[in-house]
C-alpha positions in Angstrom: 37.3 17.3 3.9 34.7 15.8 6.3 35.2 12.0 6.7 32.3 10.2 6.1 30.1 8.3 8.2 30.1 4.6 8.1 28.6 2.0 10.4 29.8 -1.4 10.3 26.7 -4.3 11.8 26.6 -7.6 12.2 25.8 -10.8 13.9 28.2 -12.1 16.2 30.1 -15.1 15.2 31.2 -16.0 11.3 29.3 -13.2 10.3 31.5 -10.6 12.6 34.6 -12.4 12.0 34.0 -11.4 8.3 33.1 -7.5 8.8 36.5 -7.5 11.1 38.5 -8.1 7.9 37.2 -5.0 6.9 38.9 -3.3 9.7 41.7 -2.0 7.8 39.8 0.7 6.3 38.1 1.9 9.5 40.3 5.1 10.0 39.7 5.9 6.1 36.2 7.1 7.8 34.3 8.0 10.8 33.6 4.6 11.9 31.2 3.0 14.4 30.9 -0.9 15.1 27.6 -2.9 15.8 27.3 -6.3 16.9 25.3 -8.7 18.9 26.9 -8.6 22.9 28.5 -12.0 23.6 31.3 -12.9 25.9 33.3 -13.4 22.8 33.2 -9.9 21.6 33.0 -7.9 25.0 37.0 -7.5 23.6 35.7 -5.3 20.8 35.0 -2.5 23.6 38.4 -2.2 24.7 39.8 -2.2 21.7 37.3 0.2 19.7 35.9 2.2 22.8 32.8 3.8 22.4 32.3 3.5 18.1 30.8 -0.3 19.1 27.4 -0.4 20.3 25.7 -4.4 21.4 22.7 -5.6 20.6 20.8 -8.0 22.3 21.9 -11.6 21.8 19.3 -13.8 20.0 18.6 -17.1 17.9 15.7 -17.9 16.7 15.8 -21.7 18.8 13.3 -19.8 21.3 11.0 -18.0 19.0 9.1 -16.4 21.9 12.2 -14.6 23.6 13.0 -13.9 20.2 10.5 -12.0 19.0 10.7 -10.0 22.0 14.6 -9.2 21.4 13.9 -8.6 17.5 11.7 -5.9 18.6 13.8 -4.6 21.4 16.6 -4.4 18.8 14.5 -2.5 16.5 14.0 -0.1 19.0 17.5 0.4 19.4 18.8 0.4 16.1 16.5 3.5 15.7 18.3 5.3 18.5 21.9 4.0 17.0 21.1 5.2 13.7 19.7 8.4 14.5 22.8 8.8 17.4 25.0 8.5 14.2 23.5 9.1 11.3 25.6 7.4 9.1 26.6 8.1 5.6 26.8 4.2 4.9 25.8 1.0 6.4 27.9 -2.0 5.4 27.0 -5.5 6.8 27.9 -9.0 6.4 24.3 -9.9 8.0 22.2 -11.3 9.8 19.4 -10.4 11.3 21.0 -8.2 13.5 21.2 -5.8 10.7 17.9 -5.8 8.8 16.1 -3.3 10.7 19.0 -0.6 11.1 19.2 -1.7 7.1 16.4 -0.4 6.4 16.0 2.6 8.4 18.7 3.7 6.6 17.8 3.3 3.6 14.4 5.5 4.4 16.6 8.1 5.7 18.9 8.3 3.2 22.1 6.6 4.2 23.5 4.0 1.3 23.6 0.6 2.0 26.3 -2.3 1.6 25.8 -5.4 1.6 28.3 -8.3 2.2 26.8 -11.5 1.4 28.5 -14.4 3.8 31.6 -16.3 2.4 29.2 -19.6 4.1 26.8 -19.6 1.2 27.6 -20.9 -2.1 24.5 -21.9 -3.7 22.0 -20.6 -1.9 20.6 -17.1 -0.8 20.7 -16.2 3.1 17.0 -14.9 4.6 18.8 -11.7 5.1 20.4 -11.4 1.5 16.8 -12.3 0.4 15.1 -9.3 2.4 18.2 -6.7 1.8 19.0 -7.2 -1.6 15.7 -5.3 -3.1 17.2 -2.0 -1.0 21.1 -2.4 -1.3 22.9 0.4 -3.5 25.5 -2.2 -3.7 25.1 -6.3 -3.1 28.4 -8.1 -2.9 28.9 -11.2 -3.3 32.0 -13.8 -2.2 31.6 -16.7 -4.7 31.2 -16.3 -8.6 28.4 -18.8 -8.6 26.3 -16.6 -6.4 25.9 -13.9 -9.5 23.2 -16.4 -10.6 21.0 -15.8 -7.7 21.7 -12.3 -7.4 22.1 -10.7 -10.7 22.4 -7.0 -9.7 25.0 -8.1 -7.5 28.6 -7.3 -7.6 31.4 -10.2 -7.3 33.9 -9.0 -4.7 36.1 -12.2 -3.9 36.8 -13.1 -0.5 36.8 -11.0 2.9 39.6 -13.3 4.3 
């Protein structure tokens, strides 16, 4: 049987550090890894060879280079998702994985969605804009049902 196809994306940081717990279930599929390229995570490479891909690095404190690496990362998310074609997309956020988010779900792949173990009480701009298109929302705190009531409680990543 044909393993499926599943690409993991995230921010770098918290975000990442919470999608790497989910590591023990990479080999269960065809796996690919996609993250924001930092000094921190160049280690991912070596580790993972060529199933990670980078994005551009980018915070919205300069919202003029920003909008400029949003778009560039757009761009390449299309190539990454149509270079893999995944089966699934699961993603702990943030705005790194909107746009590859929802070319996937236009193209048929299902998508995960992990919301982040930081939030408690409120909803995260990315849970806000993927939760609409997610074939399954997960959520790390009990409390959070309440603001997402489709959602599923999953517990903690860590």
């Amino acid at each position: 049987m044909k393993k499926k196809r599943v690409l993991f994306i995230s921010s770098t940081g918290g975000h990442l550090s919470e999608m790497m717990k989910l590591s023990s279930c990479f080999d269960k599929y065809e796996y690919y890894i996609v993250t924001e390229k930092t000094k921190s995570n160049l280690s991912l490479r070596d580790k993972y060879g060529k199933r990670v891909s980078f994005l551009v690095y980018g915070t919205k404190d300069h919202l003029f280079s920003y909008i400029f690496k949003l778009l560039f990362n757009c761009i390449k998310s299309i190539y990454l998702y149509f270079k893999i074609h995944p089966d699934y997309i699961i993603t702990t956020g943030t705005h790194t994985a909107g746009p590859i988010c929802y070319f996937g779900k236009i193209f048929g792949s299902r998508v995960i969605y992990i919301e982040t173990f930081a939030n408690i009480t409120t909803k995260t701009i990315t849970g806000k804009l993927i939760y609409p298109i997610a074939d399954l929302f997960v959520v790390q705190w009990k409390s959070m049902l309440e603001l997402y009531p489709k959602a599923k409680f999953g517990g903690w990543i860590f």
